[in-house]
C-alpha positions as CSV (number, residue, x, y, z in Angstrom):
1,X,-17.6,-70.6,-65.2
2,X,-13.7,-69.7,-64.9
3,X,-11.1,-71.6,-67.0
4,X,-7.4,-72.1,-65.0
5,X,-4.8,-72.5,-67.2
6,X,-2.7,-75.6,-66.8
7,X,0.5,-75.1,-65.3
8,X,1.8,-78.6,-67.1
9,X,5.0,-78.2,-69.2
10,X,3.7,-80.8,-71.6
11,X,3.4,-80.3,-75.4
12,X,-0.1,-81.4,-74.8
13,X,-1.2,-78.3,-73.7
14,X,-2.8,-77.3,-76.7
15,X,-5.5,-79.2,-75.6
16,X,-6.8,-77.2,-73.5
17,X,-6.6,-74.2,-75.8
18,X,-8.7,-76.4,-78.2
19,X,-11.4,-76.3,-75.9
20,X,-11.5,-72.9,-75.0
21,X,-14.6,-72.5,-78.4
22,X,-16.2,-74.8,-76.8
23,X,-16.5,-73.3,-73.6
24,X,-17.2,-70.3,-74.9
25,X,-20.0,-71.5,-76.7
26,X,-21.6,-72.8,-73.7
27,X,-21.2,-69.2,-71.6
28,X,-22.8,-68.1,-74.0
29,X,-25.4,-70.2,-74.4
30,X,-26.2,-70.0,-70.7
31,X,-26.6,-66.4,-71.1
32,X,-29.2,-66.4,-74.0
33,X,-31.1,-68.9,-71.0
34,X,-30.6,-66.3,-68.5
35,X,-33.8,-64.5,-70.6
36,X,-35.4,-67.8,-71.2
37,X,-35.8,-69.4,-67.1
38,X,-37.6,-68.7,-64.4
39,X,-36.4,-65.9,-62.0
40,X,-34.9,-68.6,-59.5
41,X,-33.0,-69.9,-62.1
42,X,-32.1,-66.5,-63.8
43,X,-31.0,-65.3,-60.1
44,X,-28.2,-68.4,-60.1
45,X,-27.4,-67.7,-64.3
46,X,-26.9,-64.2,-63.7
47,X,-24.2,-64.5,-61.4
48,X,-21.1,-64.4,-64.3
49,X,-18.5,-62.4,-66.1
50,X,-18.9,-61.8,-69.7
51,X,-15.3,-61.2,-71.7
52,X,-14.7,-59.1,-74.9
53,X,-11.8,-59.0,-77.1
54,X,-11.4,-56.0,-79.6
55,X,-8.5,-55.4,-82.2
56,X,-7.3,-58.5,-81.6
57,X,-3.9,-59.2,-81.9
58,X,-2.7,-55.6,-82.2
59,X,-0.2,-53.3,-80.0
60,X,-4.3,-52.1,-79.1
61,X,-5.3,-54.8,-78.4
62,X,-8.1,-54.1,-75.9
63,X,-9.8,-56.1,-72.8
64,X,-13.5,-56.1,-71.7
65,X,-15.1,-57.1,-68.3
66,X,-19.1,-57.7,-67.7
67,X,-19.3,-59.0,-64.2
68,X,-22.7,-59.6,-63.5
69,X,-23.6,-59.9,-59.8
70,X,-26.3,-62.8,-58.4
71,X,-28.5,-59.9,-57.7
72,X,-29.1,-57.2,-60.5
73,X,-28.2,-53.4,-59.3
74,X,-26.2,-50.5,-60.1
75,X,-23.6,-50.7,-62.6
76,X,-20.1,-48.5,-62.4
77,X,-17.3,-48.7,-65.1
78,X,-13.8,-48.9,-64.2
79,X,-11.6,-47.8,-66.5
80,X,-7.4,-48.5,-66.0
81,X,-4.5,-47.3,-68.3
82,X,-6.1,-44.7,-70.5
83,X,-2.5,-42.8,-70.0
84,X,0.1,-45.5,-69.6
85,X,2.8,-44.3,-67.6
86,X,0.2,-44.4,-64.3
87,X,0.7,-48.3,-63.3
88,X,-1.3,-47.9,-60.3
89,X,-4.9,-47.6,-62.4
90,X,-4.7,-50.9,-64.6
91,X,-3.1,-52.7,-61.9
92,X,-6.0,-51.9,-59.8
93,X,-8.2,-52.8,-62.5
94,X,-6.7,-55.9,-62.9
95,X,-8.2,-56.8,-59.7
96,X,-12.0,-56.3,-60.2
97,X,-11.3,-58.0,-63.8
98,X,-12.4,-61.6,-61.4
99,X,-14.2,-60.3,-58.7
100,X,-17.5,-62.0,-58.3
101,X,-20.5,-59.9,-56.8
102,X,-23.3,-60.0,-54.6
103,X,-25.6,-57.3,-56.2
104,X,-24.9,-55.1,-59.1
105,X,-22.9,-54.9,-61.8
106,X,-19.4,-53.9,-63.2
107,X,-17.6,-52.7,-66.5
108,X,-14.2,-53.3,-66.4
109,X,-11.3,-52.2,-69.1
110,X,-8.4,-52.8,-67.3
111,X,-5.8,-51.7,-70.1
112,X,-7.7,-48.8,-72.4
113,X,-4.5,-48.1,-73.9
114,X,-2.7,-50.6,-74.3
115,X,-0.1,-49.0,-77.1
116,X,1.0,-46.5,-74.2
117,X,1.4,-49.0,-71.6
118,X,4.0,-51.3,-73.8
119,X,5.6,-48.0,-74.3
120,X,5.3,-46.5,-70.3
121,X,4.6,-43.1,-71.7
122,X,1.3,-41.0,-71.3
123,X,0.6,-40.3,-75.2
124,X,-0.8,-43.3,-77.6
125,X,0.0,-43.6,-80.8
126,X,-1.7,-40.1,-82.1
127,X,-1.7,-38.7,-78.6
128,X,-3.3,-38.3,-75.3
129,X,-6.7,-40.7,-75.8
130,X,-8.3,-39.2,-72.6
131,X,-8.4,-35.8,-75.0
132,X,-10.3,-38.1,-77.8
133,X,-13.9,-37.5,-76.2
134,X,-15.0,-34.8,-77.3
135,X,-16.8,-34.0,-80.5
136,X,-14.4,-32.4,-82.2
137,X,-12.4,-35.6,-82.9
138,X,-15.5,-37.9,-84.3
139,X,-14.4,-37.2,-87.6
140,X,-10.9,-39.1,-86.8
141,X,-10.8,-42.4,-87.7
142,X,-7.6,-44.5,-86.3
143,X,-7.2,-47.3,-83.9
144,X,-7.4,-44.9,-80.4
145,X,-10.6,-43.3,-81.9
146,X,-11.8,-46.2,-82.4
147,X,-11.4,-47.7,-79.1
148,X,-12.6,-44.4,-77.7
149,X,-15.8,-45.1,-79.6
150,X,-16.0,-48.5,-77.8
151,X,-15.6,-46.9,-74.4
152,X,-18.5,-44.3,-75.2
153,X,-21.4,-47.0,-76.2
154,X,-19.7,-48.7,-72.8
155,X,-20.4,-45.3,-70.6
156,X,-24.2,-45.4,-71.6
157,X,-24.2,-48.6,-69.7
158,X,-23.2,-47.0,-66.6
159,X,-24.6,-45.6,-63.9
160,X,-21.0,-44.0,-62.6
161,X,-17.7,-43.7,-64.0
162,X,-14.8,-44.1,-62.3
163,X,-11.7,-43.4,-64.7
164,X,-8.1,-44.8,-62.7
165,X,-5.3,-42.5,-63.1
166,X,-2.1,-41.0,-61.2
167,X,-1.3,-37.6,-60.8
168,X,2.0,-35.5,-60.1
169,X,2.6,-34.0,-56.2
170,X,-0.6,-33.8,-53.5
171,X,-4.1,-32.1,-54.4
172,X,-4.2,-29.4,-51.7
173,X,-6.6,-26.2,-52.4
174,X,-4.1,-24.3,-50.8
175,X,-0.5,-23.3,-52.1
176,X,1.8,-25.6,-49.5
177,X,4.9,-26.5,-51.6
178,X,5.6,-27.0,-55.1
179,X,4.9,-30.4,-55.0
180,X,1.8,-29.6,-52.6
181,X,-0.9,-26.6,-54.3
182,X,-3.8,-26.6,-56.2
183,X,-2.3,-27.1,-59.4
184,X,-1.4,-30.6,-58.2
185,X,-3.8,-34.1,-58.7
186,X,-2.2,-36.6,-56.7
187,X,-4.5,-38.2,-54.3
188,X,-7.7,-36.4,-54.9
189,X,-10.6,-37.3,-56.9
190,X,-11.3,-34.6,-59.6
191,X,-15.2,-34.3,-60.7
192,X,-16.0,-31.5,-63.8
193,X,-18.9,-29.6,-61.9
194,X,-20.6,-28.9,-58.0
195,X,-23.7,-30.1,-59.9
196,X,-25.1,-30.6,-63.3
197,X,-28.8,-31.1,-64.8
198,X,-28.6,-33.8,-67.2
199,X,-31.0,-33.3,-70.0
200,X,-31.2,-36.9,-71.6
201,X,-32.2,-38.2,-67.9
202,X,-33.8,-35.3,-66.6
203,X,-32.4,-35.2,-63.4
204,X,-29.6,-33.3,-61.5
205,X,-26.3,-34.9,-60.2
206,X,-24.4,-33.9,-57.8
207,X,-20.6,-34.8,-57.7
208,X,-19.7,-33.0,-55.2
209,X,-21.5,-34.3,-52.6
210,X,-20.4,-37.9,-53.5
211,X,-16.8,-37.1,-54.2
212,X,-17.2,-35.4,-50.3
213,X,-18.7,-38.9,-48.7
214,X,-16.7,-40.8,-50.6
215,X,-13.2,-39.2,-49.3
216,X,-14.8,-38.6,-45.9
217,X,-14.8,-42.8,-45.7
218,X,-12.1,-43.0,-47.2
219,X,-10.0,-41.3,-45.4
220,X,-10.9,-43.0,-42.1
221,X,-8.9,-45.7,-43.4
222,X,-5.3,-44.3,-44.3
223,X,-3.7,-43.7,-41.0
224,X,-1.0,-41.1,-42.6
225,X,-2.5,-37.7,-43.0
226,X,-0.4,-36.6,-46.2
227,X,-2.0,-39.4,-48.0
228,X,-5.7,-38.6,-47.3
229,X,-7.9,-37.8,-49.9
230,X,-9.0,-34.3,-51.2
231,X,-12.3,-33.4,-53.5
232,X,-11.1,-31.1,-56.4
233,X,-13.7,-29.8,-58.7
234,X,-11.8,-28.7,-62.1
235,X,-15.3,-27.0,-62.5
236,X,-14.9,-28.0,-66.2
237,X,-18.1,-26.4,-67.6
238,X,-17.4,-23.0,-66.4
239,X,-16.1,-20.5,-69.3
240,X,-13.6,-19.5,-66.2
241,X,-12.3,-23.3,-65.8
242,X,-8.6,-23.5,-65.8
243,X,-8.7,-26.8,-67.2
244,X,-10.3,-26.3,-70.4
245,X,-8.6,-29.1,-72.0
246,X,-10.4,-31.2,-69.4
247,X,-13.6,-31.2,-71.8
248,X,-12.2,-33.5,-74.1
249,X,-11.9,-36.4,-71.1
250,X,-13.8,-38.8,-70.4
251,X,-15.6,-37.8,-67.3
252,X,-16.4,-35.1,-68.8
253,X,-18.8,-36.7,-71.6
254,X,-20.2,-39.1,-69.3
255,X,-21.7,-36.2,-67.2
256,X,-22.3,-33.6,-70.2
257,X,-23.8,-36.8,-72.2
258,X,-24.6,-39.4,-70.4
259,X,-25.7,-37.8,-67.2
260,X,-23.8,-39.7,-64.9
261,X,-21.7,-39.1,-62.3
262,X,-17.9,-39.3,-63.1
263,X,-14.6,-38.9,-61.6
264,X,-11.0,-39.3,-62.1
265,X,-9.2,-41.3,-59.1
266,X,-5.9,-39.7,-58.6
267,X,-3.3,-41.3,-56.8
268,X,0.1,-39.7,-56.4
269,X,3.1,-40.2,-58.4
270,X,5.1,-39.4,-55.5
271,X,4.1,-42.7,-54.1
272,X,6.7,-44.7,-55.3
273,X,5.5,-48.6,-54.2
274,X,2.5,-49.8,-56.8
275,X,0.9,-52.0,-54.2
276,X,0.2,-49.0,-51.9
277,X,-1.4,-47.1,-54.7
278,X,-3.4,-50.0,-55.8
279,X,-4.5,-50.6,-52.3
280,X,-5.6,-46.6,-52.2
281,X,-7.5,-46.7,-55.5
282,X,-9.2,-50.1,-54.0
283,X,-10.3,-48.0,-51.2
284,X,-11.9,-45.2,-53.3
285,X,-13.7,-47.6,-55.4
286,X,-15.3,-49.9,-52.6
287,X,-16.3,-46.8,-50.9
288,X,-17.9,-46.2,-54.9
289,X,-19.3,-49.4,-55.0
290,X,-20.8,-49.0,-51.4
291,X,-22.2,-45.9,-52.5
292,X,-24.4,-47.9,-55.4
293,X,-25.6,-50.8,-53.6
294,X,-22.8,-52.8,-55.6
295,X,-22.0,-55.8,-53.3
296,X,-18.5,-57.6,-53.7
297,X,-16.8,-60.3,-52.8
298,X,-13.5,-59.4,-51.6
299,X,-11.1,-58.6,-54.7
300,X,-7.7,-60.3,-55.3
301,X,-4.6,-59.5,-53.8
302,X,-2.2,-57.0,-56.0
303,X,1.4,-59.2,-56.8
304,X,4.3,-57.2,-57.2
305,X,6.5,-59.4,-59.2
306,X,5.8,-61.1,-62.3
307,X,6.8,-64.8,-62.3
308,X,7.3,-66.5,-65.4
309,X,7.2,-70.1,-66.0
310,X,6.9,-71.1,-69.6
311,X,6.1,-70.0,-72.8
312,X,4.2,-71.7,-75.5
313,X,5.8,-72.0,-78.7
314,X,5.0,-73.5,-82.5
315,X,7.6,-74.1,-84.7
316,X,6.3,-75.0,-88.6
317,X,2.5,-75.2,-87.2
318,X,3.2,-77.8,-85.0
319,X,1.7,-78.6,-81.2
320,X,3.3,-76.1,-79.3
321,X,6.5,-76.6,-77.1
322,X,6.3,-75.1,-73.4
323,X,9.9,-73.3,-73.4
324,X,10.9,-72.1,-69.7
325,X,11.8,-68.7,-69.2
326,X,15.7,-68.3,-69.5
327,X,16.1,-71.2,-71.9
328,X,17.0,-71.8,-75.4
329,X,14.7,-73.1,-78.9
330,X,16.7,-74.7,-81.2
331,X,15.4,-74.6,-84.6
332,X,16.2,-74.5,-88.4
333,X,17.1,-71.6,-90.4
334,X,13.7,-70.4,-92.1
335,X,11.6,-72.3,-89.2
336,X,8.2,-70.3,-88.8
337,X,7.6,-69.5,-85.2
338,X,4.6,-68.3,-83.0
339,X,4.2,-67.6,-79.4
340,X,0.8,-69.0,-78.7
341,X,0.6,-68.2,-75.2
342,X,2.7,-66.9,-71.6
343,X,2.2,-68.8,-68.9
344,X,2.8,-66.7,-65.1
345,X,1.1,-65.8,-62.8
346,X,-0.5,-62.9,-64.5
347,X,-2.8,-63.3,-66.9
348,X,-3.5,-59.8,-68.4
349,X,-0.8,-57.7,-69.3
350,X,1.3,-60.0,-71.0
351,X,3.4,-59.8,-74.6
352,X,6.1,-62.0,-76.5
353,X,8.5,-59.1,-78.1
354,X,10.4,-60.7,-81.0
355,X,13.7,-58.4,-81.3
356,X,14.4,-56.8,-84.3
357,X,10.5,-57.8,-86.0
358,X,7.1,-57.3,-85.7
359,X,5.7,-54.6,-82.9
360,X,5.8,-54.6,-79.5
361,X,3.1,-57.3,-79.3
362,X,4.4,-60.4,-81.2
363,X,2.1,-62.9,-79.4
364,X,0.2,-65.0,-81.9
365,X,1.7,-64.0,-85.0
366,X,4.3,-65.9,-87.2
367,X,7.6,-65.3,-88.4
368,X,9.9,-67.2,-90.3
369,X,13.2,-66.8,-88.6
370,X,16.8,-66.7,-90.5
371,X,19.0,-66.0,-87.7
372,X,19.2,-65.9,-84.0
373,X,17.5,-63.9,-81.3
374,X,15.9,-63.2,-78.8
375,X,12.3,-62.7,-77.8
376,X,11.7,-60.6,-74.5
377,X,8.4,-60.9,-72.1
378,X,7.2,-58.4,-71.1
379,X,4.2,-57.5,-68.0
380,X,2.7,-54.4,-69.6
381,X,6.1,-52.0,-69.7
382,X,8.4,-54.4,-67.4
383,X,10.2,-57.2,-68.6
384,X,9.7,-60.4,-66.8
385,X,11.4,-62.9,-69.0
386,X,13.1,-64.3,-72.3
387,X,13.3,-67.1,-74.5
388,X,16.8,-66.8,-76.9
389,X,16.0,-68.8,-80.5
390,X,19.3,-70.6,-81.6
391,X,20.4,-72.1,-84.9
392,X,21.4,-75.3,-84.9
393,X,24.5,-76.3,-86.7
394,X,26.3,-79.7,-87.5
395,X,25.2,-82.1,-85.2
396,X,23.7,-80.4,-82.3
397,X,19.7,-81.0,-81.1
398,X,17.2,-80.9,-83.9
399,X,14.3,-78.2,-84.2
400,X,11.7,-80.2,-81.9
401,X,14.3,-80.0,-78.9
402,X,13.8,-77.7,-76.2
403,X,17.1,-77.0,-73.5
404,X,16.3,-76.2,-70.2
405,X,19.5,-75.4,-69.6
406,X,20.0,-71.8,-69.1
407,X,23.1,-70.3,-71.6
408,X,25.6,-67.2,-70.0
409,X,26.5,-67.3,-73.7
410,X,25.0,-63.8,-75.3
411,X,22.5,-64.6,-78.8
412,X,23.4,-62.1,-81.2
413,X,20.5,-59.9,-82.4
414,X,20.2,-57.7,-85.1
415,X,20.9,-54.1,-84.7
416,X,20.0,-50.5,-86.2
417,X,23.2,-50.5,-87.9
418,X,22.9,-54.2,-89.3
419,X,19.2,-53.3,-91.1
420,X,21.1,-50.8,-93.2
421,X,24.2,-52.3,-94.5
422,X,24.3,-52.9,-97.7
423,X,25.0,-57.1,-98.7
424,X,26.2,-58.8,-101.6
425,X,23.4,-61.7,-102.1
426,X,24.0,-65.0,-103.8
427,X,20.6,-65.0,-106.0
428,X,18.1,-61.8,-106.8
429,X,15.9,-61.2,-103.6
430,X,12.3,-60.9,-104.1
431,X,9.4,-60.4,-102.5
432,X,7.3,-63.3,-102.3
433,X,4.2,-62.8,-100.1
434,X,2.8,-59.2,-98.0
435,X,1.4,-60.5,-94.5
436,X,-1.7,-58.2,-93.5
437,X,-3.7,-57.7,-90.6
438,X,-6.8,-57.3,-91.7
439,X,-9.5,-56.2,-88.9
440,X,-7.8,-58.7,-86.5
441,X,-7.4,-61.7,-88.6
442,X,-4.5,-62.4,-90.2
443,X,-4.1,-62.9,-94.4
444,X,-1.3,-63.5,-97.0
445,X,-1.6,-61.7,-100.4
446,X,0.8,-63.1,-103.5
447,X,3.3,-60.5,-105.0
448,X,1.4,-58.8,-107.2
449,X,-1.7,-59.8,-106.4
450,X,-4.7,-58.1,-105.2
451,X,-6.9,-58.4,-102.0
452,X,-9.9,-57.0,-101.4
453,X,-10.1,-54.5,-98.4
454,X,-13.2,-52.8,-96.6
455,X,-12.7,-49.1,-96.8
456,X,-14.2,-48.6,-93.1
457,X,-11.9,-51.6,-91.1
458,X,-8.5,-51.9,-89.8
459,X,-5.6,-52.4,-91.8
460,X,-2.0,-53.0,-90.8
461,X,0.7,-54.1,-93.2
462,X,2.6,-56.5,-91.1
463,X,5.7,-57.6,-93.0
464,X,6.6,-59.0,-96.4
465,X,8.7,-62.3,-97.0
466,X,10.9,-63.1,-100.0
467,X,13.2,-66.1,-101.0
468,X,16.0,-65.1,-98.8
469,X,14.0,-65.6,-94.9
470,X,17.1,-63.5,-93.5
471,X,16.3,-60.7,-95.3
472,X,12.9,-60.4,-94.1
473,X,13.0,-58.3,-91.4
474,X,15.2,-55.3,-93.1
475,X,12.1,-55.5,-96.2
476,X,10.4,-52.2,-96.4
477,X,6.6,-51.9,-97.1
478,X,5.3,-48.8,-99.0
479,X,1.6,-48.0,-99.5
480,X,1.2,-44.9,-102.0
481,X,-1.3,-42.5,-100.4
482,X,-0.9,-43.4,-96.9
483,X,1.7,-41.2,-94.3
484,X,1.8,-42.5,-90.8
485,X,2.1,-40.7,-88.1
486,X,5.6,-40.5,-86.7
487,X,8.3,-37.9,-87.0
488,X,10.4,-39.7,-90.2
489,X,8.6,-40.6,-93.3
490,X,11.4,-43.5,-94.1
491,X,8.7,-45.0,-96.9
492,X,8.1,-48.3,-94.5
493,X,4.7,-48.4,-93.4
494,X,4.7,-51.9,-91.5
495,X,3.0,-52.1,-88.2
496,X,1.2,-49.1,-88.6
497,X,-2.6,-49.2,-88.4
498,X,-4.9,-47.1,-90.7
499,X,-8.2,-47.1,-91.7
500,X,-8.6,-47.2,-95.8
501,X,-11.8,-44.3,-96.5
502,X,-9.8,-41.7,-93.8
503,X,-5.9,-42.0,-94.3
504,X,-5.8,-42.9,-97.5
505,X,-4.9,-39.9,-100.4
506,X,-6.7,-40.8,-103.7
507,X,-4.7,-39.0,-105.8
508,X,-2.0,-41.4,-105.4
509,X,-4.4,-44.6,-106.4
510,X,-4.4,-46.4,-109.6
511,X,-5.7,-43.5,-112.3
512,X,-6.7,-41.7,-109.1
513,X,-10.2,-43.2,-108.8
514,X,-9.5,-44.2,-105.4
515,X,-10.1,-48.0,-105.9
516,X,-6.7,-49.7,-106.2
517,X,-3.1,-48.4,-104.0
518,X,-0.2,-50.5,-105.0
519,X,2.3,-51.3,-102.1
520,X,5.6,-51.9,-103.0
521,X,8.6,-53.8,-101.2
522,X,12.0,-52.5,-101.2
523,X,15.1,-53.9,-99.9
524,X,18.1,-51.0,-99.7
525,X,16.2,-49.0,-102.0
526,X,15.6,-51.3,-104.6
527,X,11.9,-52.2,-105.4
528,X,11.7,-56.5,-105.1
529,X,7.7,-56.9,-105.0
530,X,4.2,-55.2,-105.1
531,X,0.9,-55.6,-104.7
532,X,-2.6,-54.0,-104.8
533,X,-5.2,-52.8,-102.1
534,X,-8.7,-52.7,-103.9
535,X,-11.2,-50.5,-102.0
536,X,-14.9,-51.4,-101.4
């Protein structure tokens, strides 16, 4: 069963999101049957795509695709955006996220790293997460590691691995240019050995030879020779390698752990248009899929442009308001707002971005806003579209007004130099509540209260409101014991993930048992607020 989001700009929308439990409920029902019915039933059951969503409502926030073919069969995983400056692998992953299938299976993660993509750059948050796989870093504990972990248990469903990237110049095992030499992945498909005896299924693979049939079909397709495929064997488990660091990727441990074959899809960077790399890597893996007795029905059609129509909008918990790209929301000063949802005609990939709060994914989170501004929309790293949030003053439109009308009039927005300017206030600011996310779900804790906190889950302070709503976003959020990772220590922690038993330093906790960590709010300096995080 497929749910189509409805393209009505009617408040009543929320409707349908209402129902979306419910269907749930019954996809999943039908699959418990699936082991329950006879095997002409089961045949017609099996024939669905299973969704996962983990870290929820995080800059991490990551995507899983079970498509389950009529017949069962071989299963490969696809997996896009590990690094996120290379476009053309989640794009193309985007487009076996809906495919339907004869026979076999597939494991789709379209997005992997989603924190890199928002960002276009190669690195996550604590680095490259394609260098994550190898057993040196199981002892980390933060949110890539963890999604890491998620992608491991996933490769022991596989029977192939196909990991989506892009790679500088042309693969050529001869030195042609400097962008054309050995040194050089761009359209090639890099495997980690000729051949390897896998231990845990007793049975030898042989990359090579597939990587080989798999370009040699491949090829017979792309009419321009400089764009043709190459094998490259890094030849990862010899001591004489020259790409060591290769034994921390991915591939890598699904051949040295779970015995299967697996290879990085290189397209070039030097190919400029995204649909022409996605319409390579689609070639490379239906030749895979071919390989395995996977049989598809033909996969969607890569857009280029992002359209946005509307995006879905509650103001003080209310139904939500479809606001059209380009337009303005008129509200009240200290109106919470949330972006529910983004309506275009994407459906992965997309963020609300309120300017000057929050993280780069704002979608589904509240925030109570003082003064104008703008929040951007963004299609992984593009942006696609904007909604600017207004004041109103005297007698202009109340806060359940909507303007279609687009404005050429620029809405202010805070800036670097307005967060640390120093104001005289009209009554003593103080913290009233610290907003958490607290693996995935979002809680409030009372100044100087306590909450409770596993020591082995997710934990992300997310902001801190006080009696003056303006002042909000320029609050500060100190946890004693806890140093993220980025190059200035400033003493604000918000919207950085940890994980309680690893990042925490217990010499800093309440009589330094480790049980309680007080986090304190400041405002220029001054401490306005605390609260405790007790440990079990």
């Amino acid at each position: 069963m497929k749910l189509c989001r409805s393209k009505s700009r009617h408040p009543e929308i929320s409707i349908m999101n209402s129902l979306r439990p419910l269907c749930r409920l019954v996809c999943i029902f039908a699959a418990l049957q699936l082991f329950n019915c006879p095997a002409s039933q089961a045949d017609t059951l099996r024939h669905q795509s299973l969704h996962d969503v983990y870290l929820a409502n995080t800059e991490h926030e990551l995507h899983i695709y079970r498509i389950l073919g009529k017949e069962p069969g071989k299963t490969i995983m696809l997996i896009g955006g590990i690094q996120g400056d290379e476009p053309g692998g989640y794009l193309t992953a985007d487009l076996y996220a809906d495919i339907t299938l004869k026979k076999g299976n597939l494991i789709v993660v379209p997005r992997a790293n989603f924190y890199s993509i928002l960002l276009n750059q190669r690195d996550g948050m604590t680095g490259d997460m394609n260098r994550k796989f190898s057993e040196t870093t199981e002892a980390e504990k933060n949110m890539e590691q963890e999604i890491v972990t998620i992608l491991k248990k996933l490769i022991g469903e596989a029977d192939c691995l196909l990991n989506l990237h892009e790679g500088s110049g042309f693969y050529n095992q001869e030195w042609k240019s400097e962008i054309e030499n050995p040194d050089r992945f761009g359209q090639s498909i890099i495997y980690d050995a000729e051949s390897y005896f896998g231990e845990k299924r007793q049975a030898t693979i042989n990359p090579e030879a597939l990587a080989k049939r798999i370009v040699d079909k491949v090829n017979l397709q792309i009419e321009n020779l400089r764009y043709h495929f190459q094998p490259n064997n890094h030849n990862t488990i010899s001591e004489t390698t020259r790409f060591i660091e290769q034994r921390k990727s991915a591939t890598y441990y699904a051949l040295t752990q779970e015995n299967i074959p697996a290879f990085g899809v290189e397209t070039s960077k030097a190919i400029k248009s995204n649909a022409i790399k996605v319409g390579f890597q689609k070639l490379v893996i239906n030749a895979f899929m071919e390989e395995f007795g996977i049989l598809p029905e033909t996969p969607g059609l890569h857009v280029e442009n992002t359209k946005l129509d509307y995006v879905l909008v509650k103001v003080n918990g209310g139904l939500p308001y479809a606001v059209p790209n380009g337009s303005e929301l008129w509200i009240k000063s200290g109106d919470d707002i949330l972006v529910t949802d983004i309506i275009a005609n994407f459906n992965r990939g997309l963020t609300a971005d309120f300017v000057g709060m929050g993280s780069h994914n704002d979608t589904n989170l509240s925030f109570r806003i003082a003064e104008p501004t703008k929040v951007i929309i963004r299609k992984d790293a593009e942006i696609c579209g904007s909604i600017d949030i207004v004041m109103q003053s005297g007698k202009l439109a109340n806060s359940d007004s909507t303007h279609d009308k687009k404005t050429t009039k620029a809405i202010p927005v805070k800036s670097e130099v307005s967060l640390k300017k120093q104001e005289a206030l009209p009554t003593e600011l103080r913290a009233e509540h610290f907003l958490l996310n607290l693996n995935g779900t979002m809680v409030s804790v009372a100044e100087g209260g306590e909450i409770a906190v596993p020591k082995d889950k997710l934990l992300i302070i997310k902001g801190v409101r006080s009696n003056i709503s303006r002042l909000d976003s320029q609050i500060f959020a100190n946890l004693k014991g806890f140093s993220p990772s980025k190059a200035k220590n400033d003493g604000n922690d918000i919207n950085y993930p940890l994980y309680p038993e690893h990042d925490l330093w217990t010499r800093f906790s309440e009589d330094k048992k480790g049980l309680r960590y007080p986090v304190n709010a400041t405002y220029n300096n001054k401490e306005i607020g605390n609260f405790w995080l007790k440990i079990e």
